[in-house]
VOGULO-608970 format. One record per residue: residue in one letter; x, y, z of N, C-alpha, C, O in turn; residue number from 1. Coordinates in nm, 2 decimals. Layout:
REM residues N
NODE	A	X	Y	Z	X	Y	Z	X	Y	Z	X	Y	Z	NUM
...
This chain:
REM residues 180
NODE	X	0.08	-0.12	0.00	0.00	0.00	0.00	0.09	0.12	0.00	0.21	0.14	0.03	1
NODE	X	0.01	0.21	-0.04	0.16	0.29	-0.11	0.11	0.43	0.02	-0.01	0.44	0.04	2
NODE	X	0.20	0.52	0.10	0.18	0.61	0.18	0.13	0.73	0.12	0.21	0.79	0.04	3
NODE	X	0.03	0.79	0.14	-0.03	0.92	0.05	0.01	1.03	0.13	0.04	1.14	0.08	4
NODE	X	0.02	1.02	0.29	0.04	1.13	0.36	0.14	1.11	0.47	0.15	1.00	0.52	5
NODE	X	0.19	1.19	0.48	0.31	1.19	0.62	0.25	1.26	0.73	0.22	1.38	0.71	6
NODE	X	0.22	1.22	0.81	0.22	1.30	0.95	0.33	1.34	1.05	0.45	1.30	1.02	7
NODE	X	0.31	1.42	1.18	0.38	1.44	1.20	0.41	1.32	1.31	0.32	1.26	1.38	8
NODE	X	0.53	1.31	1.31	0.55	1.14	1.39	0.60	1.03	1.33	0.68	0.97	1.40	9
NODE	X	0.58	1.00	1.20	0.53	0.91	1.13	0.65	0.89	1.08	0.67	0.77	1.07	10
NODE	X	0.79	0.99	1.04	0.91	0.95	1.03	1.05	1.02	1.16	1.05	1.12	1.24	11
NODE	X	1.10	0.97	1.14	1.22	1.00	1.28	1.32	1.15	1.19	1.31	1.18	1.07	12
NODE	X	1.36	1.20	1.27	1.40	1.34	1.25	1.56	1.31	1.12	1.62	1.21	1.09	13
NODE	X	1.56	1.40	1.11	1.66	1.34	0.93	1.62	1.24	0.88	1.72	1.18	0.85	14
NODE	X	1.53	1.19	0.85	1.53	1.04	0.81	1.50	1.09	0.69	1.52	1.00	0.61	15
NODE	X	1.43	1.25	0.60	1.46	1.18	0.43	1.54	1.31	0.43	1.51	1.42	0.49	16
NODE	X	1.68	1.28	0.34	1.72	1.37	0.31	1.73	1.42	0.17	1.68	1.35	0.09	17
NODE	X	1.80	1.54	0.12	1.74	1.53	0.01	1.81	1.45	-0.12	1.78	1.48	-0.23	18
NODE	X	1.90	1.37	-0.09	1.93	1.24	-0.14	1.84	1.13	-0.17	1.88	1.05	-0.26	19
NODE	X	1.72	1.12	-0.12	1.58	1.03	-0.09	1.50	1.11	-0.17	1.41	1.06	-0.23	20
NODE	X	1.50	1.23	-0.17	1.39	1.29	-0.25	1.38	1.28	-0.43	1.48	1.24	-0.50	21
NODE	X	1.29	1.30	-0.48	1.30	1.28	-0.64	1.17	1.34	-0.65	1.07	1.35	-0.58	22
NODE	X	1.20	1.40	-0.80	1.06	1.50	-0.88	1.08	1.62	-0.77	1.19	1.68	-0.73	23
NODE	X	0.94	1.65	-0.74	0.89	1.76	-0.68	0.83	1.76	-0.57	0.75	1.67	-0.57	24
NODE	X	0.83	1.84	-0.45	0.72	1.84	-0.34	0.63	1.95	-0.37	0.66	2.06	-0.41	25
NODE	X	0.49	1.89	-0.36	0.38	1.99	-0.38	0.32	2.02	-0.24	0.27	1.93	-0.16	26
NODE	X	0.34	2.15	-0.21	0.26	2.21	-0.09	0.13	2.26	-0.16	0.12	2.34	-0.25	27
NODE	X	0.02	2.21	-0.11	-0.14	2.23	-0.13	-0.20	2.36	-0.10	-0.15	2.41	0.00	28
NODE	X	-0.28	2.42	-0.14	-0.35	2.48	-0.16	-0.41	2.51	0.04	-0.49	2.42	0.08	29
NODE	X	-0.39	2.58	0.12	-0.40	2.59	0.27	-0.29	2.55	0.38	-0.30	2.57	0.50	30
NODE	X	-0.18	2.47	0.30	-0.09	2.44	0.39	0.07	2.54	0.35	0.10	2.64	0.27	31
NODE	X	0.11	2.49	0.41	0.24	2.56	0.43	0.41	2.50	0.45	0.42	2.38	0.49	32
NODE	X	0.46	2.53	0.44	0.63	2.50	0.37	0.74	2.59	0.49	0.77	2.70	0.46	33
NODE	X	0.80	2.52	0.64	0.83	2.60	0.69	1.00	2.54	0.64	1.04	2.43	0.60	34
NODE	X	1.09	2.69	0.66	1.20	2.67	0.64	1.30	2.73	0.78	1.32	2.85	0.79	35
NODE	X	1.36	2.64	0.86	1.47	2.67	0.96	1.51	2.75	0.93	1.52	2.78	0.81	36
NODE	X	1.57	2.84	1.03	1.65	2.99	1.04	1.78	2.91	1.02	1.81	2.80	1.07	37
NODE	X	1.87	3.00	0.92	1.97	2.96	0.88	1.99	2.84	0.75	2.09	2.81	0.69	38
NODE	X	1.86	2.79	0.76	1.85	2.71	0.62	1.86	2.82	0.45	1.83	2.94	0.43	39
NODE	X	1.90	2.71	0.36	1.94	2.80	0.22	1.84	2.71	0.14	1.83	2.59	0.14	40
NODE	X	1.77	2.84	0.06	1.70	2.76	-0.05	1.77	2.81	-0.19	1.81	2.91	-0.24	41
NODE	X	1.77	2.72	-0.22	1.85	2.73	-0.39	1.76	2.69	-0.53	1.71	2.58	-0.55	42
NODE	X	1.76	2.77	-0.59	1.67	2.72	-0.74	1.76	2.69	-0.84	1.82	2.78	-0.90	43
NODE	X	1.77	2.61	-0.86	1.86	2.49	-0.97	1.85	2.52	-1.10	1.94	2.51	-1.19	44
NODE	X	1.69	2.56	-1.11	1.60	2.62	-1.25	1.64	2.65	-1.39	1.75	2.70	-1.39	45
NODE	X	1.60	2.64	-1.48	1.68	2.69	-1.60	1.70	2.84	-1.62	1.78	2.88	-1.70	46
NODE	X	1.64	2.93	-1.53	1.68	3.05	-1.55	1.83	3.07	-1.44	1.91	3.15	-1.48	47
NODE	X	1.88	2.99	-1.30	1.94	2.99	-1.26	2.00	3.08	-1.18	2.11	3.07	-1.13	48
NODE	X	1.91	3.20	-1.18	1.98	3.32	-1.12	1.83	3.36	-1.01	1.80	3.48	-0.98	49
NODE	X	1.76	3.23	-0.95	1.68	3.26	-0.84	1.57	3.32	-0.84	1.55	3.38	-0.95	50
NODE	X	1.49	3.34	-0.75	1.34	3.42	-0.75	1.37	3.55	-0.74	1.32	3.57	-0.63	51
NODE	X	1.41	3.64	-0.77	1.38	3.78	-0.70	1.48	3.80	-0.61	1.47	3.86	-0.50	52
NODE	X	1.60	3.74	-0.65	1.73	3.76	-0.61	1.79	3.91	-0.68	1.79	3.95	-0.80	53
NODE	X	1.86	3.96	-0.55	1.92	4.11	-0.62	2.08	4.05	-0.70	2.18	4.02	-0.63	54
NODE	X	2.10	4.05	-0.80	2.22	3.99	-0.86	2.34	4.11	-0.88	2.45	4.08	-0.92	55
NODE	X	2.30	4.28	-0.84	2.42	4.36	-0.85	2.35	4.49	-0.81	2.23	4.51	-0.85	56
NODE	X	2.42	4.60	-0.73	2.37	4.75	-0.67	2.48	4.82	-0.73	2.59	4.79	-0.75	57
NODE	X	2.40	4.94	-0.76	2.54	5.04	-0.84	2.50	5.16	-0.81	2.39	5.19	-0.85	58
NODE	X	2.56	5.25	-0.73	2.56	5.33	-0.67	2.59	5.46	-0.77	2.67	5.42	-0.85	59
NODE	X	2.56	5.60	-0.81	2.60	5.72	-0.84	2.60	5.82	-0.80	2.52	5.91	-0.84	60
NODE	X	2.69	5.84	-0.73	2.63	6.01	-0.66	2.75	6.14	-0.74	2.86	6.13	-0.80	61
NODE	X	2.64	6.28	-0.71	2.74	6.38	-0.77	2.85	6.39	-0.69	2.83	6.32	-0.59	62
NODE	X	2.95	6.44	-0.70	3.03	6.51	-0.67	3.03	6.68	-0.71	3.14	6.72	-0.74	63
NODE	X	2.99	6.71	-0.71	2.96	6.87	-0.78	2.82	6.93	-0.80	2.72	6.87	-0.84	64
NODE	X	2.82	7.07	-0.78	2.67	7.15	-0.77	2.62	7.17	-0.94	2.68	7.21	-1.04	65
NODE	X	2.50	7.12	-0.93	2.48	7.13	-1.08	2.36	7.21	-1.08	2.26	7.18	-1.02	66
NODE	X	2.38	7.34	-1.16	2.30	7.46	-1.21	2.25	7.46	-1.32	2.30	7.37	-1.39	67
NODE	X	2.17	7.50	-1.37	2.06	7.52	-1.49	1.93	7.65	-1.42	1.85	7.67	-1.33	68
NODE	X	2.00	7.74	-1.57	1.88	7.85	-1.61	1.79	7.86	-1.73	1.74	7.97	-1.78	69
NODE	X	1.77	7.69	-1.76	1.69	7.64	-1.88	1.55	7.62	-1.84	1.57	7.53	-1.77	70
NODE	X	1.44	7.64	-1.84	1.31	7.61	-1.84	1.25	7.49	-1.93	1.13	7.46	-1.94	71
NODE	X	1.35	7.41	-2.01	1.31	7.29	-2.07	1.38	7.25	-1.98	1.45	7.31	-1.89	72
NODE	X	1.35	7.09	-2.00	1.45	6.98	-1.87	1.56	6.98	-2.01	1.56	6.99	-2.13	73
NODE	X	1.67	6.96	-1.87	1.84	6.96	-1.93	1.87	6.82	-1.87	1.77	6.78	-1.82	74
NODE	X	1.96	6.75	-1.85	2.02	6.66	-1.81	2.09	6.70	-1.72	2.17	6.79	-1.74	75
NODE	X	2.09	6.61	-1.56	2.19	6.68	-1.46	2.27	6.57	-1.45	2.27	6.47	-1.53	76
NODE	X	2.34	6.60	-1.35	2.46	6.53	-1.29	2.45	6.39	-1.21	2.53	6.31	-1.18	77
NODE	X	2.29	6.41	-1.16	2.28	6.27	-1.07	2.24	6.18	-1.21	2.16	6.21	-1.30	78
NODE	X	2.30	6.10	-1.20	2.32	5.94	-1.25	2.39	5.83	-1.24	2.50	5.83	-1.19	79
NODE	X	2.31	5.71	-1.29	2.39	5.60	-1.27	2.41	5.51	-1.41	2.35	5.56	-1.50	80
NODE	X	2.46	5.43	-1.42	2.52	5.35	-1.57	2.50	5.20	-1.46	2.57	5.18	-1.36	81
NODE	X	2.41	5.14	-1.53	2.42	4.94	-1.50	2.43	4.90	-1.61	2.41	4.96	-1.72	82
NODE	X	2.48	4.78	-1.58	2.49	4.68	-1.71	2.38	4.50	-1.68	2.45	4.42	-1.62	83
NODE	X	2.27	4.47	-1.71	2.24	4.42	-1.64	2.29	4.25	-1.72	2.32	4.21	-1.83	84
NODE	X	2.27	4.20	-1.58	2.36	4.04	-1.64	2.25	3.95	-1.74	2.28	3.85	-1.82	85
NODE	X	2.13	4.00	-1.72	2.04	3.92	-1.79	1.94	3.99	-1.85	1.88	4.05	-1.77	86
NODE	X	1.89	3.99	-2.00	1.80	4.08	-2.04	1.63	4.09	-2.00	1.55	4.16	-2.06	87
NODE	X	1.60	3.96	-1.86	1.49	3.95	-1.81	1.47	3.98	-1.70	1.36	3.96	-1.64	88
NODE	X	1.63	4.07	-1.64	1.62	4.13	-1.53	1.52	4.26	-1.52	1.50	4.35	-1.60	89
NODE	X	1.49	4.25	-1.39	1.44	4.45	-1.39	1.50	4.53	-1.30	1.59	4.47	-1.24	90
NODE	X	1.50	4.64	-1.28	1.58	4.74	-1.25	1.51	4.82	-1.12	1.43	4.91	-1.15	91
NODE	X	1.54	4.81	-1.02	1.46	4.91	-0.92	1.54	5.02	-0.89	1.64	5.02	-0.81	92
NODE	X	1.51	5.12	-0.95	1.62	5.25	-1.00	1.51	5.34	-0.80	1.40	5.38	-0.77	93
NODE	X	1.61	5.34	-0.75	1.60	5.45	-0.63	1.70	5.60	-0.67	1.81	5.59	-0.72	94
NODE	X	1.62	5.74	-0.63	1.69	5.85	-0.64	1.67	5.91	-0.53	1.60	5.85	-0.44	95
NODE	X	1.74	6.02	-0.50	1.76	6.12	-0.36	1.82	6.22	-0.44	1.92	6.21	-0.51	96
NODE	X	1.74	6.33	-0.40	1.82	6.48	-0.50	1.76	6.61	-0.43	1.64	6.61	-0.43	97
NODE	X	1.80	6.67	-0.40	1.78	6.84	-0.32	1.77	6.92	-0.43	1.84	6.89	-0.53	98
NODE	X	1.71	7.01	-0.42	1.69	7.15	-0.50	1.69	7.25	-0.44	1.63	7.25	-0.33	99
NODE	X	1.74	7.34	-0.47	1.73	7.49	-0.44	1.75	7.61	-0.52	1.82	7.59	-0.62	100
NODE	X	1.70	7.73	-0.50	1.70	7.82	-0.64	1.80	7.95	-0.61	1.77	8.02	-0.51	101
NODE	X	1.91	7.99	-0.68	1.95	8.08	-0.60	1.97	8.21	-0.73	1.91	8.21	-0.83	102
NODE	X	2.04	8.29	-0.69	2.05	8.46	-0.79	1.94	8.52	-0.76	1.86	8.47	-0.68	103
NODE	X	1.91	8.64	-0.82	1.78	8.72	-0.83	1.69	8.66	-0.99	1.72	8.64	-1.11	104
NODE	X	1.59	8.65	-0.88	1.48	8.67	-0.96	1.34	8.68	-0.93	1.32	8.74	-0.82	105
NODE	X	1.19	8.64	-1.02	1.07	8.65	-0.94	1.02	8.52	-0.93	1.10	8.42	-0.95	106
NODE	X	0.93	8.50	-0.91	0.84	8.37	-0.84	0.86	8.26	-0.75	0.93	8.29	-0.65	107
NODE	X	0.83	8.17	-0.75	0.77	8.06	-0.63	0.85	7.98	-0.70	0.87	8.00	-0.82	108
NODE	X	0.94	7.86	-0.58	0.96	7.78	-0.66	1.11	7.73	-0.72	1.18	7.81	-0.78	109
NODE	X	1.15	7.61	-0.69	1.34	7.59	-0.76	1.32	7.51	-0.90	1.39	7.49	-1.00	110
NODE	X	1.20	7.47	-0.88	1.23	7.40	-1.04	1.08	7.36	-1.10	1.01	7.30	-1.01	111
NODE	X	1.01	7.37	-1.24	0.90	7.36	-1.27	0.88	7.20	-1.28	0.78	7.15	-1.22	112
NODE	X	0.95	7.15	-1.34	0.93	6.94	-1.40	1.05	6.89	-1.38	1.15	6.96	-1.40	113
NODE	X	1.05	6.79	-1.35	1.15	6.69	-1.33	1.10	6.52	-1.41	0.99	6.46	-1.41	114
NODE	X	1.25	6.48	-1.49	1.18	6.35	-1.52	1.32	6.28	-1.50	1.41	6.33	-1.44	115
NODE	X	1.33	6.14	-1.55	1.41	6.01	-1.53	1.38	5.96	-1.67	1.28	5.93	-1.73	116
NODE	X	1.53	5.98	-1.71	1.54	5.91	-1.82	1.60	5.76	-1.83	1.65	5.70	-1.73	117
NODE	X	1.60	5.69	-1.97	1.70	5.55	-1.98	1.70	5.61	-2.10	1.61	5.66	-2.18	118
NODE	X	1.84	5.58	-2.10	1.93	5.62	-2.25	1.81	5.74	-2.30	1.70	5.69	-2.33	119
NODE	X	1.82	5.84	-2.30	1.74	5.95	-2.31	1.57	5.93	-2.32	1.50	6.01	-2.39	120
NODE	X	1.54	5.86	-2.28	1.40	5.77	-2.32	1.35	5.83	-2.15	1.43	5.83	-2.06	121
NODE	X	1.22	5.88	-2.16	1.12	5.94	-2.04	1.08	5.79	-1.95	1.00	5.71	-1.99	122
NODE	X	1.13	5.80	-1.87	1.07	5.63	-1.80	1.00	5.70	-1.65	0.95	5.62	-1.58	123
NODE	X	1.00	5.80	-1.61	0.94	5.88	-1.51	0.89	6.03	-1.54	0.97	6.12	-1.59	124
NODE	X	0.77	6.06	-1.50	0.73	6.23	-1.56	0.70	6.30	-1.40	0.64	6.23	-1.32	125
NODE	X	0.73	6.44	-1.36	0.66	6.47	-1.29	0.62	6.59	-1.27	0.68	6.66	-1.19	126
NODE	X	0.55	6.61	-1.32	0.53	6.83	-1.35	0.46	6.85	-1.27	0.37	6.77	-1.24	127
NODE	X	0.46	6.98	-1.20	0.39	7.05	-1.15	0.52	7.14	-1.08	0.52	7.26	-1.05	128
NODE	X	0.63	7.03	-1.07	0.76	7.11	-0.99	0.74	7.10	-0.87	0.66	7.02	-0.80	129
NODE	X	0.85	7.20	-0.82	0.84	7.19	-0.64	0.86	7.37	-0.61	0.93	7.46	-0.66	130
NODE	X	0.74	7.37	-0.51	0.71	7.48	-0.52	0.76	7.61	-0.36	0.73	7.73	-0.33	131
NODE	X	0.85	7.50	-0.31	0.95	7.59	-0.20	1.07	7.65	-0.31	1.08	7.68	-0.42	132
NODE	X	1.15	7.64	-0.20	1.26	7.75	-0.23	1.33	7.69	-0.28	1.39	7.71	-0.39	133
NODE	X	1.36	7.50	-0.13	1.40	7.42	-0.11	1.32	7.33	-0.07	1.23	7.33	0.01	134
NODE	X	1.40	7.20	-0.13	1.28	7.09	-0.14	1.38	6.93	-0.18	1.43	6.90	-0.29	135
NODE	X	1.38	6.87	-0.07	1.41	6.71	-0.15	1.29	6.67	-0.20	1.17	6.70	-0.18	136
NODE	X	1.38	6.57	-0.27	1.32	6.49	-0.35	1.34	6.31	-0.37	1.45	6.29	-0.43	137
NODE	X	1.29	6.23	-0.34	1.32	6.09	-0.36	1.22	5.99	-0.41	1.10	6.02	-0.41	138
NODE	X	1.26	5.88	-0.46	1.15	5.81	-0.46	1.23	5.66	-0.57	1.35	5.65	-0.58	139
NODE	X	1.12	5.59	-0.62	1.18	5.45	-0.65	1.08	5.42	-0.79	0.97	5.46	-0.82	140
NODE	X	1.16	5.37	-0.86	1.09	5.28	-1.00	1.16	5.20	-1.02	1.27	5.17	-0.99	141
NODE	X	1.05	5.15	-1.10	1.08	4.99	-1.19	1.13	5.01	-1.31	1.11	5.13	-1.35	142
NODE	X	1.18	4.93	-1.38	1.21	4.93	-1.52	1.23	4.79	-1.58	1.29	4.70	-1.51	143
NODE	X	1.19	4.76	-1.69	1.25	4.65	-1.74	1.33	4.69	-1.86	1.26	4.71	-1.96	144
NODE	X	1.47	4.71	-1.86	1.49	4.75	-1.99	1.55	4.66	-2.10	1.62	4.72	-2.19	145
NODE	X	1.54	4.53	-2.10	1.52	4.41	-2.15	1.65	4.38	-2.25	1.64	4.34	-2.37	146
NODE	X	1.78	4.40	-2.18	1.89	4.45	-2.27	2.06	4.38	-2.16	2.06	4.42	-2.04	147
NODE	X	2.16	4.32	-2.19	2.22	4.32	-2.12	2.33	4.39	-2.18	2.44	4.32	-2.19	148
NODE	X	2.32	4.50	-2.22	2.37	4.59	-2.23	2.39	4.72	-2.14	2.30	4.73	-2.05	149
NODE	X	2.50	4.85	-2.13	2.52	4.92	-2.05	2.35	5.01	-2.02	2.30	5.00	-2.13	150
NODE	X	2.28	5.07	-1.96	2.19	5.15	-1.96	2.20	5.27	-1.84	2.21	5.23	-1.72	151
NODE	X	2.19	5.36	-1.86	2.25	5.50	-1.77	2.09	5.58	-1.79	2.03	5.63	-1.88	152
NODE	X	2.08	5.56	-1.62	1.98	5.71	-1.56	1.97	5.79	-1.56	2.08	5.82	-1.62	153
NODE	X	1.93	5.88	-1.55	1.98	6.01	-1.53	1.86	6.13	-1.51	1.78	6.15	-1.60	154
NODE	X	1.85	6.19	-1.41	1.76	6.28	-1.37	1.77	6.40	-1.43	1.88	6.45	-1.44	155
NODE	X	1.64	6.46	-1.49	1.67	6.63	-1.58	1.56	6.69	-1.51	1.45	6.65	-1.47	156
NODE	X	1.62	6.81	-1.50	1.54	6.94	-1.46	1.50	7.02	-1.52	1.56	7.02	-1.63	157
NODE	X	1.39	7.13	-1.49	1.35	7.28	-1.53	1.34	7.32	-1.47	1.28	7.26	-1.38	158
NODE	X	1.38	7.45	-1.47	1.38	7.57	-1.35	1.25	7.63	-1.36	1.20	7.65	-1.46	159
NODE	X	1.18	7.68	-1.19	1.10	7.75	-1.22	1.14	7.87	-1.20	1.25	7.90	-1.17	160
NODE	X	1.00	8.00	-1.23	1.03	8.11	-1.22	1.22	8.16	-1.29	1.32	8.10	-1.34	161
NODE	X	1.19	8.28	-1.24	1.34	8.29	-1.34	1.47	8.28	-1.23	1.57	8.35	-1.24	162
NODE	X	1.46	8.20	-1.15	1.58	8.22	-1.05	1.70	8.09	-1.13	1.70	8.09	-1.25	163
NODE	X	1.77	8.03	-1.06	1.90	7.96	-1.11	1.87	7.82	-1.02	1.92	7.81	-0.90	164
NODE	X	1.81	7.74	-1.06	1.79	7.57	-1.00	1.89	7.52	-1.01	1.96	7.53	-1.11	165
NODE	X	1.92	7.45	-0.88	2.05	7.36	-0.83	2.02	7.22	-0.79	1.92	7.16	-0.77	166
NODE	X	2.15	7.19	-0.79	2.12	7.01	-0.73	2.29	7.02	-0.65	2.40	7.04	-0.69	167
NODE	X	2.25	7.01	-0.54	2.42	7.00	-0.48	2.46	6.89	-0.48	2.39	6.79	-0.50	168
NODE	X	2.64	6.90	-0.46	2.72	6.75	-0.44	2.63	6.64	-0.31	2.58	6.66	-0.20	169
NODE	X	2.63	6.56	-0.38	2.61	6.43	-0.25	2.44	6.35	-0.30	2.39	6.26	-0.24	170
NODE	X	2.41	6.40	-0.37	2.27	6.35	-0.44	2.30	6.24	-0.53	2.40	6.24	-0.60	171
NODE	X	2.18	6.13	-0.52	2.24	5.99	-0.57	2.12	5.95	-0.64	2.01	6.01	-0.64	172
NODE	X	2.18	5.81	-0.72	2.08	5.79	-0.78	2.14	5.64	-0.79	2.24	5.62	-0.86	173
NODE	X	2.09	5.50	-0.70	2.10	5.37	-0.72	2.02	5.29	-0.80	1.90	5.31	-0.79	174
NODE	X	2.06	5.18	-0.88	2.03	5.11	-0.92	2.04	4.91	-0.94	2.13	4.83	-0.98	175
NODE	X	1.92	4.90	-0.89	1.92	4.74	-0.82	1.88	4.64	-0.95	1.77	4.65	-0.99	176
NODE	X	1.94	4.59	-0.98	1.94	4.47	-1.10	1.86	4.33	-1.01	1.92	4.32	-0.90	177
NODE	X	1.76	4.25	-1.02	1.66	4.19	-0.93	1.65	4.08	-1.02	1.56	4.11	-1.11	178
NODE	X	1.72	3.92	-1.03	1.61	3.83	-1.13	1.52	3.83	-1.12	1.48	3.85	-1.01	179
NODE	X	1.40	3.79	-1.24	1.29	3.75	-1.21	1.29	3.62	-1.29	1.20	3.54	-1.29	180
């Protein structure tokens, strides 16, 4: 008679290892699959680069204050360049960037739009601007840019009002390469 279910009891502690195992274990539909602290799960898989494993982080930050008295968006200085290892990876592009507006001028405001480019391509829009003096800014996207080739971020501005929009040294822009 062939055993359909294991309980708990029913075998002695190591007794199957995974030397004894073959095919697949199916966990059902209400139950659950606990794994020991300090245990490693590995996917063997034909894609081989795991579930939603981070496979590489690349950091860019400025070094230098970057100005613009352009009211179209320009290209600034926060960016990053990945190369990703597989073209089914995605990209969780995180930024952190300050503004502030300095010289004489009139109105409200360090900068009108801001967007995120890939290889000059719009992959983020956000108009309305920021409407202090000074103002961070941060936040996170996805990308799939389906290429394992080099691909470079890069944050662009427009100034509002007629003053002189800045981005100071130390503003970053990371990017997380993630199998799926």
């Amino acid at each position: 008679m062939a055993l359909t279910k294991v309980t708990s009891g029913t075998l002695a502690d190591d007794a199957v290892t995974s030397d004894k195992l073959s095919g697949s274990i199916n966990i059902t539909t209400g139950n659950s699959l606990t794994i020991d602290s300090g245990a490693t799960i590995t996917n063997n898989g034909a894609n081989g680069g795991g579930f939603g494993k981070v496979l590489q982080v690349v950091k860019g930050a400025t070094s230098a204050l970057f100005s613009t008295t352009s009211s179209s968006l320009v290209n600034s200085n926060v960016t990053v360049t990945i190369t990703p290892s597989s073209a089914s990876s995605i990209i969780l592009l995180s930024y952190n960037a300050w503004y502030y507006r300095s010289g004489s001028g009139s109105g409200d405001g360090s900068i009108s739009n801001r967007d995120i480019t890939r290889d000059g391509t719009t992959i983020f829009s956000a108009f309305g601007g920021i409407s202090r003096s000074t103002e961070a800014d941060n936040g996170f996207i996805y990308d799939a840019p389906s290429t394992t080739s080099a691909v470079t971020y890069r944050l662009r501005i427009a100034r509002a009002s007629t003053y002189t929009a800045n981005i100071p040294a130390g503003c970053y822009m990371t990017a997380i390469e993630i199998a799926v």
